[in-house]
C-alpha positions as CSV (number, residue, x, y, z in Angstrom):
1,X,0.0,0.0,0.0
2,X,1.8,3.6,-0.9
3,X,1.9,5.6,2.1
4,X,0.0,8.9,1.8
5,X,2.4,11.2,3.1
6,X,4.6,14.5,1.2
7,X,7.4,12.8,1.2
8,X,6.6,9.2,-0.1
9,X,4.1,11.6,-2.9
10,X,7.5,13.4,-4.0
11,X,9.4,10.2,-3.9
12,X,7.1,8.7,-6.3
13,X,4.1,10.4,-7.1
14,X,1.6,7.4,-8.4
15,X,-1.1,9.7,-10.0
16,X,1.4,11.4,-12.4
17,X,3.0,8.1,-13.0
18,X,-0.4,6.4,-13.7
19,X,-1.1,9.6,-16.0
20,X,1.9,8.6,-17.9
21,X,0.7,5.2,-19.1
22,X,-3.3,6.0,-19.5
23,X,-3.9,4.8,-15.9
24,X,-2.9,0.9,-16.4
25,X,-1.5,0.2,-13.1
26,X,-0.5,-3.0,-14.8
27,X,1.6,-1.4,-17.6
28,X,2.6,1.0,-14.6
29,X,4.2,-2.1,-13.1
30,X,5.8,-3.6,-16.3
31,X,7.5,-0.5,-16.7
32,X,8.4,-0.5,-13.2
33,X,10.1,-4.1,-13.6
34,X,12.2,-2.9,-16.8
35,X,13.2,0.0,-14.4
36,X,14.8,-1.8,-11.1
37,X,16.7,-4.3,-14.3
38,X,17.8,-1.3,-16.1
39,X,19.3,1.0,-13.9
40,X,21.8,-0.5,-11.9
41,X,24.1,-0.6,-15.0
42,X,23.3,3.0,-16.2
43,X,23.9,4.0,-12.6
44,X,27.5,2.4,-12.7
45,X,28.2,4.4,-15.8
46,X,27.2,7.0,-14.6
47,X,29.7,6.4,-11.5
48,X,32.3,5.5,-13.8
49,X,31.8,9.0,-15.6
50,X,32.1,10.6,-12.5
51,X,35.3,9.1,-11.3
52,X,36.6,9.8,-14.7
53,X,35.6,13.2,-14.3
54,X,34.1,13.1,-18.3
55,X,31.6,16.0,-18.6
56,X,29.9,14.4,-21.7
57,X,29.4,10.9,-20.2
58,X,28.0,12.5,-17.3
59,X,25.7,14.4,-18.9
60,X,24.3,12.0,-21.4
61,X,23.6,9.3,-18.6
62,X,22.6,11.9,-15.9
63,X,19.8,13.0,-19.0
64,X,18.9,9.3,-19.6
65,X,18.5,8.5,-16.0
66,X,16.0,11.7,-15.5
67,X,13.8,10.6,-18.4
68,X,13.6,7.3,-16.4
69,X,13.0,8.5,-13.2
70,X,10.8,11.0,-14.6
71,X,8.1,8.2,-15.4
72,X,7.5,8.1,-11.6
73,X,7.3,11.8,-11.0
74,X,10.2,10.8,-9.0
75,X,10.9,14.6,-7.7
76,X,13.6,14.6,-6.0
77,X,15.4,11.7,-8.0
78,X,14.6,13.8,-10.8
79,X,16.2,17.2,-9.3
80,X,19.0,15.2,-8.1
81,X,19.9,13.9,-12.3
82,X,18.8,17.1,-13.7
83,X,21.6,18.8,-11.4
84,X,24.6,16.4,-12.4
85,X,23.1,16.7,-16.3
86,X,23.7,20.6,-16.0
87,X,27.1,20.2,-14.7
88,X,28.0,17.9,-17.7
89,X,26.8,20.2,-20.1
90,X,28.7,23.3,-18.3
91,X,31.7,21.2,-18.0
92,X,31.4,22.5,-13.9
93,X,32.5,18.9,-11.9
94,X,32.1,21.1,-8.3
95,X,30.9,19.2,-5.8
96,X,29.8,16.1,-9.0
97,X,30.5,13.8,-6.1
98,X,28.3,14.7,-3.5
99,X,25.5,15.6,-6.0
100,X,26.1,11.6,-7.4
101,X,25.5,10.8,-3.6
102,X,22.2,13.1,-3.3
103,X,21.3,11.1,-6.6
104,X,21.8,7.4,-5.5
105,X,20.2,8.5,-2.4
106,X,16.9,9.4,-4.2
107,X,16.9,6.5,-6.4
108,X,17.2,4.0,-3.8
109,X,13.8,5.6,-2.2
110,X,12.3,5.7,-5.1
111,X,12.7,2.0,-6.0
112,X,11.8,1.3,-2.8
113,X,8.1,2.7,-3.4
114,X,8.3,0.8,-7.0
115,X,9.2,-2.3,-5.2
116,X,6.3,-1.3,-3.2
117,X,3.8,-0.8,-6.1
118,X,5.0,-4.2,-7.5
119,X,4.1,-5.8,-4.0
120,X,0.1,-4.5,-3.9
């Protein structure tokens, strides 16, 4: 059951997400399946860019991993990508570290409420 609280609502907003996909929970889900097997490789690239300190690899996956996250009306998650996306683009790696943390930080929560979802 999704907890009905601000915070779980801007971890994962479900009536956004269910707008997204014509309010079929069940595609919902699908979609949230593809998700938890997709990301933990585009995450590690991302990681990898960071480390690497390569502005253009950094960008490109941080913009891939907001369209994902945006699905969910993931807020924060997608904040979090849209800030390391701008410092790819700018070329600007200040504090990329700790904004990777803030990012890895929201995605776990929100694939915590997807696991959820998948559990009702």
């Amino acid at each position: 059951m999704m907890i009905a609280n601000d915070q779980a609502a801007t971890v994962f907003d479900r009536d956004t997400a269910l707008s997204r996909v014509g309010g079929d929970v069940d595609l919902l889900r699908e979609i949230g399946v593809l998700f938890l097997q997709e990301y933990p490789p585009a995450v590690s690239e991302l990681r990898t860019a960071v480390t690497e300190r390569d502005p253009k690899r950094i960008e490109r996956k941080a913009h891939s991993l907001k369209g994902s996250v945006s699905t969910f009306g993931a807020g924060p998650a997608f904040q979090a990508a849209l800030t390391l996306e701008t410092q790819g683009r700018s070329g600007d790696l200040t504090q990329v570290e700790t904004n990777l943390q803030d990012f890895e930080f929201s995605l776990a929560r929100l694939c915590a409420e997807i696991q959820n979802l998948l559990a009702e």
